[in-house]
C-alpha positions, 0 to 999 in steps of 0.5 A: 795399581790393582793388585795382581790376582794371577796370571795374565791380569796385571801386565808390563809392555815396553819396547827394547831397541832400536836394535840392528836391523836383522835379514827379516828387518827386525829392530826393535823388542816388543816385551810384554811382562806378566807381574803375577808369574813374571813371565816374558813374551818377547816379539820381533818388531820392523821399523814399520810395525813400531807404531801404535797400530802395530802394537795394537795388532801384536797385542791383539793377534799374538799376545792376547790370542796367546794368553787372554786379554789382561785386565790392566796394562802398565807400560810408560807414556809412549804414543806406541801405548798411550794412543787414542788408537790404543785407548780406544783398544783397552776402553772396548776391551775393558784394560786399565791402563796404569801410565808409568811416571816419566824418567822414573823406569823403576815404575815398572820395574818387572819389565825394565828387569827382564829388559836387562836380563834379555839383553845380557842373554841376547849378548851371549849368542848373537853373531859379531854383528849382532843383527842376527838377535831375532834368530834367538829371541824365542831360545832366550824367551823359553830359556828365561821363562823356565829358569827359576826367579829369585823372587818367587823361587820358581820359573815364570812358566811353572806359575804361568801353566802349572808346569815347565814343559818338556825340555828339548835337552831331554833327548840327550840322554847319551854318552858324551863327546870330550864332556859334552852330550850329543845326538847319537849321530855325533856320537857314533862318528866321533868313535871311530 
């Protein structure tokens, strides 16, 4: 595999799920992994998007829109990635596409790591019925991406864009409730 020079050259893809269908018909995690910065682009996928043309369309409209076009993509050998549809894709856009060994996930190791990590996070604020996931995947997405990585002792954004940008949790600088921060709102209702 060619090394990976910086971001957005060398990236991961892999799907997550099925998951519980969401009110928005959500099932499955489109993840895309950049090896450089290890940062994750986490998208919300229907049944019907879970296809090698709607894979297509996720990569090209959201992801490289977003980012730039990688120049190598590693994901396993599903048809989702491995298409003649998508072949076509990375042949016009000049991608080489790395296949992972089959059974061996380890293979692209970065990606199967943020699976889990986005799945323990997921666990900790979806509803009792878990089918409210696709509510939270962007606060897991920004949370993961600016918390620090063990293996570059920075956050994926701070090497991605040079930065962590602002935190919303910048504008609690007020005094808190019974230990907590709160909006000033909260805090003038509860002194009463």
């Amino acid at each position: 595999m060619a090394l990976t020079q910086g971001p957005s050259t060398v990236v991961g893809v892999d799907f997550f799920g099925p998951l519980p269908v969401t009110a928005k018909g959500n099932s499955y995690i489109l993840l895309f992994t950049d090896r450089f910065s290890r940062r994750a682009d986490m998208f919300a996928v229907t049944a019907a998007e879970f296809t090698a043309k709607g894979t297509a369309q996720i990569f090209f409209n959201q992801y490289m829109t977003k980012w730039e076009c990688p120049t190598t993509l590693l994901s396993d050998n599903g048809l989702h990635f491995c298409s003649k549809l998508s072949m076509a894709i990375y042949e016009v856009m000049e991608i080489k596409k790395v296949t992972t060994i089959s059974y061996h996930p380890q293979t692209n190791g970065g990606t199967e790591r943020v699976n889990h990590m986005m799945a323990q996070m997921l666990a900790v604020v979806v509803n009792k019925q878990q089918n409210d996931w696709d509510v939270h995947l962007p606060h897991v997405e920004f949370a993961y991406n600016n918390s620090v990585n063990q293996s570059t002792r920075l956050a994926p954004n701070e090497i991605h864009i040079g930065r962590i940008p602002r935190l919303p949790l910048s504008v609690f600088d007020h005094p808190t409730v019974d230990g907590h921060q709160s909006w000033p709102a909260i805090n003038s209702s509860t002194a009463t």
